[in-house]
C-alpha positions as CSV (number, residue, x, y, z in Angstrom):
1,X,103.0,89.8,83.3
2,X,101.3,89.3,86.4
3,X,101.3,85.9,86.7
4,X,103.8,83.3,86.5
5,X,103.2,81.4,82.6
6,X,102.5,77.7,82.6
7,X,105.0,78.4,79.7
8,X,106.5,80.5,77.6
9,X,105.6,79.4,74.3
10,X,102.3,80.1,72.8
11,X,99.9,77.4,73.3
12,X,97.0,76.4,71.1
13,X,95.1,74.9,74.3
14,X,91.5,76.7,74.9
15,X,90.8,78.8,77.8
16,X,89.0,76.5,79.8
17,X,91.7,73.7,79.7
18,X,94.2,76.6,80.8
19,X,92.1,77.3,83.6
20,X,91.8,74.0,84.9
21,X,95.4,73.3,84.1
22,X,96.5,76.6,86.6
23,X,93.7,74.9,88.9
24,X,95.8,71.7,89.4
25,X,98.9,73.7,89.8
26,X,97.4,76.0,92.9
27,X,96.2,72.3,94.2
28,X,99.9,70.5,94.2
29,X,101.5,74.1,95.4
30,X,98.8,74.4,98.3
31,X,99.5,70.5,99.3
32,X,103.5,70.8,98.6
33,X,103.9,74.2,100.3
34,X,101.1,75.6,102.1
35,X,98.6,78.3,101.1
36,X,101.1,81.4,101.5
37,X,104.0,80.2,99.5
38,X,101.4,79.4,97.0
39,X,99.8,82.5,97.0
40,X,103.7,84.4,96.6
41,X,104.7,81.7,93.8
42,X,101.4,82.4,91.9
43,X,100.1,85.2,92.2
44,X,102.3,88.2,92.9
45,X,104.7,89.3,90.0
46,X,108.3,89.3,90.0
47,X,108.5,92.5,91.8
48,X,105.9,91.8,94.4
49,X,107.5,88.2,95.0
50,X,111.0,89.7,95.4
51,X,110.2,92.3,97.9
52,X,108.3,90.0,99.8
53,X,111.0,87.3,100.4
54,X,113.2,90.1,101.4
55,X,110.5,91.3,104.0
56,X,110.3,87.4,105.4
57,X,114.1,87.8,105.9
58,X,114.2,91.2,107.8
59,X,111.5,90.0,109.7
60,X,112.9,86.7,110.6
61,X,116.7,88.7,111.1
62,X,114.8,90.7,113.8
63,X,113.3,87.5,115.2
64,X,117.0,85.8,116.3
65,X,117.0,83.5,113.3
66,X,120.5,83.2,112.1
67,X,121.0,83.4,108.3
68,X,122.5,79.5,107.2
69,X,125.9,79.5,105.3
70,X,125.2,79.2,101.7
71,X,127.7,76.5,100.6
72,X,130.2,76.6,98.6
73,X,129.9,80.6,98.4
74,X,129.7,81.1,102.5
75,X,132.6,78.3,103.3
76,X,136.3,79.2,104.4
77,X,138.4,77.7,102.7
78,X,142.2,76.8,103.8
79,X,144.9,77.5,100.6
């Protein structure tokens, strides 16, 4: 699959209306996100998106950002 489904049931919809329907999703992901993370959500397949995010964190790792706890999981707890 190489790009994300609209969904995973079969549709009855015709082509075009797909289209345009994928069309007004790359719209609200360019306006909510930016063209990049549109382009990785969309586009790339699971693989390709996967290896990407973990490039973005090595690259940002060598850059002096500090990786955030991830609460609950990160947090020390006192028992």
């Amino acid at each position: 699959m190489k790009r994300a489904p609209l969904t995973y049931r079969r549709t009855t919809l015709p082509k075009e209306k797909i289209a345009r329907l994928r069309e007004i999703e790359r719209d609200f992901h360019v306006r909510a996100f930016g063209e990049e993370l549109a382009r990785v959500n969309l586009d790339l397949t699971k693989e390709e998106r996967h290896c990407y995010i973990d490039w973005m964190r090595e690259t940002a790792r060598r850059h002096g950002v500090k990786a955030e706890q991830r609460f609950p999981y990160d947090r020390e707890f006192e028992e």
